[in-house]
C-alpha positions in Angstrom: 29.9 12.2 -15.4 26.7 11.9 -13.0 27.8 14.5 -10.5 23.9 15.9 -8.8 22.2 13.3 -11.0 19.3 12.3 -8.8 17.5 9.1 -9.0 17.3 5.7 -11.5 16.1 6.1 -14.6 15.0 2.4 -15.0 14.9 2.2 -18.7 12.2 4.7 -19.3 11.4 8.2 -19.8 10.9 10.9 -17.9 6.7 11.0 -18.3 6.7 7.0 -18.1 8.8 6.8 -14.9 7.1 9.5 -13.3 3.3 7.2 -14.3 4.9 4.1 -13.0 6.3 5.2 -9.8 3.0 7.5 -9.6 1.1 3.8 -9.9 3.2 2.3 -7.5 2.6 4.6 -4.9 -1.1 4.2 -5.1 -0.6 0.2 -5.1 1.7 0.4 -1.9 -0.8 2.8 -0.3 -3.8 0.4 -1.2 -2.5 -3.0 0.3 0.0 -1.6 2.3 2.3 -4.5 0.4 3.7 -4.8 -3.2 6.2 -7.5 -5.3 8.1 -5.1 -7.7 12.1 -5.4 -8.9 14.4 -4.1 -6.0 15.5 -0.9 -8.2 11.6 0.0 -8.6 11.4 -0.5 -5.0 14.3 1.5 -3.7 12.9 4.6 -5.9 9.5 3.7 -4.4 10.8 4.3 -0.5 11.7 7.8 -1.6 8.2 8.9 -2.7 6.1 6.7 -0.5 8.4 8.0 2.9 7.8 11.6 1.7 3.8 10.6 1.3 4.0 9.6 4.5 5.2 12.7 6.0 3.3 14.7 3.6 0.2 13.0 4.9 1.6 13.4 9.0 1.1 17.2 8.8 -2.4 17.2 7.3 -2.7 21.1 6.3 -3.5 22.1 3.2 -0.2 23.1 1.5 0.5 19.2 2.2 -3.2 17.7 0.8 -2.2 19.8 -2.3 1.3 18.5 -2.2 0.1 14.9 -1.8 -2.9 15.2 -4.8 0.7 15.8 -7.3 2.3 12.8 -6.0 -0.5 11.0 -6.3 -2.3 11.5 -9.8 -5.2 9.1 -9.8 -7.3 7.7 -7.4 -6.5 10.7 -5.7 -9.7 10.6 -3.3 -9.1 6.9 -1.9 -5.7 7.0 -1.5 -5.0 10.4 -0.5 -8.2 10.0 2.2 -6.0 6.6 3.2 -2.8 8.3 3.7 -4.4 10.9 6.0 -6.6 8.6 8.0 -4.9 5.5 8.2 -1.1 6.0 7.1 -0.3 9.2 8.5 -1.6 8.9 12.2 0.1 5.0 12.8 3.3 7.0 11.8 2.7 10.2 14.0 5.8 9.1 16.5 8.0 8.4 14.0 10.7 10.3 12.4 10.9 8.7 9.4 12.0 5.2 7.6 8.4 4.3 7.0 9.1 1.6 4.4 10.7 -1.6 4.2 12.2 -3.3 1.5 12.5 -7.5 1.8 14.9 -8.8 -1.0 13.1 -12.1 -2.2 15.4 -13.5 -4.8 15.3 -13.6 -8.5 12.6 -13.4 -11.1 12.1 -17.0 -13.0 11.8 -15.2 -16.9 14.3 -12.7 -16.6 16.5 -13.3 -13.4 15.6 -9.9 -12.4 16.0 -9.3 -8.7 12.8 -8.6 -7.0 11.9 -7.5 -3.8 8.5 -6.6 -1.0 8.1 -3.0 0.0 5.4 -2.7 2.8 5.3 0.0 5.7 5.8 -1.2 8.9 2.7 -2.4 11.0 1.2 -3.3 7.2 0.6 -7.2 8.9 -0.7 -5.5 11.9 -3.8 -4.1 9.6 -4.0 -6.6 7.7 -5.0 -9.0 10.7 -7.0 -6.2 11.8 -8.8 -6.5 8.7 -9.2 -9.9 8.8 -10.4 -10.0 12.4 -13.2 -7.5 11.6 -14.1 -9.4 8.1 -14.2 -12.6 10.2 -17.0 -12.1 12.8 -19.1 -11.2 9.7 -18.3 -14.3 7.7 -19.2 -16.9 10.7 -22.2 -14.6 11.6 -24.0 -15.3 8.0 -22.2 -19.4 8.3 -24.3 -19.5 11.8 -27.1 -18.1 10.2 -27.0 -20.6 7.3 -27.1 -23.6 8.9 -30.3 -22.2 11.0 -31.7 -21.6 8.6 -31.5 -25.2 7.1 -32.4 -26.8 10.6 -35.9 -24.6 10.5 -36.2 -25.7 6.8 -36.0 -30.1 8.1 -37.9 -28.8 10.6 -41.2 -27.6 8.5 -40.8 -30.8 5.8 -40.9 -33.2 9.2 
């Protein structure tokens, strides 16, 4: 019987789960979007929702809490979660995640799935918007550039 068994195992260990979910995390917290199989995914919303609240009280107890969930890249993504993550969520009470179901895997028909926080599309079109002036600025410069060069051969 399972009675107060916890969690999935997903075919792995103990120290190769912890890794994987532990490598998750820090993908989910980097793009704010990741493909994974739908069981990785729901065992996923559990750590990256208790990040997230983790990261909304910002004290030290938590930083140190949040530096063992997240094992490498700790300065990036643990400096991301207070920043960025933590303050977009400050109203919220929880049910930071959300999981899309996008069908089946083509080699082994495994069911696979999106987990994103919410507002992720919101900044990632911020991002975009502030990488964009900075692309057409050097394509204005560019062709100026070539118009002063036809200029001096003429």
């Amino acid at each position: 019987m399972r009675h107060r068994k916890v969690g999935r195992k997903l075919n792995r260990n103990s120290s190769h789960r912890e890794a994987m979910l532990c490598n998750l995390l820090n993908s989910l917290v980097k793009s704010e979007r990741i493909q994974t199989t739908l069981m990785r995914a729901k065992e996923l919303q559990k750590i990256a929702d208790k990040a997230v609240t983790l990261a909304k009280k910002n004290t030290a107890a938590s930083i140190t809490q949040l530096s063992k969930l997240v094992k490498s890249d700790r300065e990036e993504v643990i400096t991301k979660l207070l920043k960025e993550i933590g303050p977009r969520f400050a109203n919220r009470e929880g049910g930071y995640t959300r999981i899309i179901k996008l069908g089946f895997r083509r080699g082994d028909a495994a069911p696979t799935a999106l987990i994103e926080y919410l507002g992720a599309d919101e900044s990632v079109k911020k991002k975009a918007k502030k990488a964009a002036p900075k692309a057409e600025a050097k394509a204005e410069e560019a062709p100026a550039a070539e118009v002063k060069a036809e200029e001096a051969n003429a």
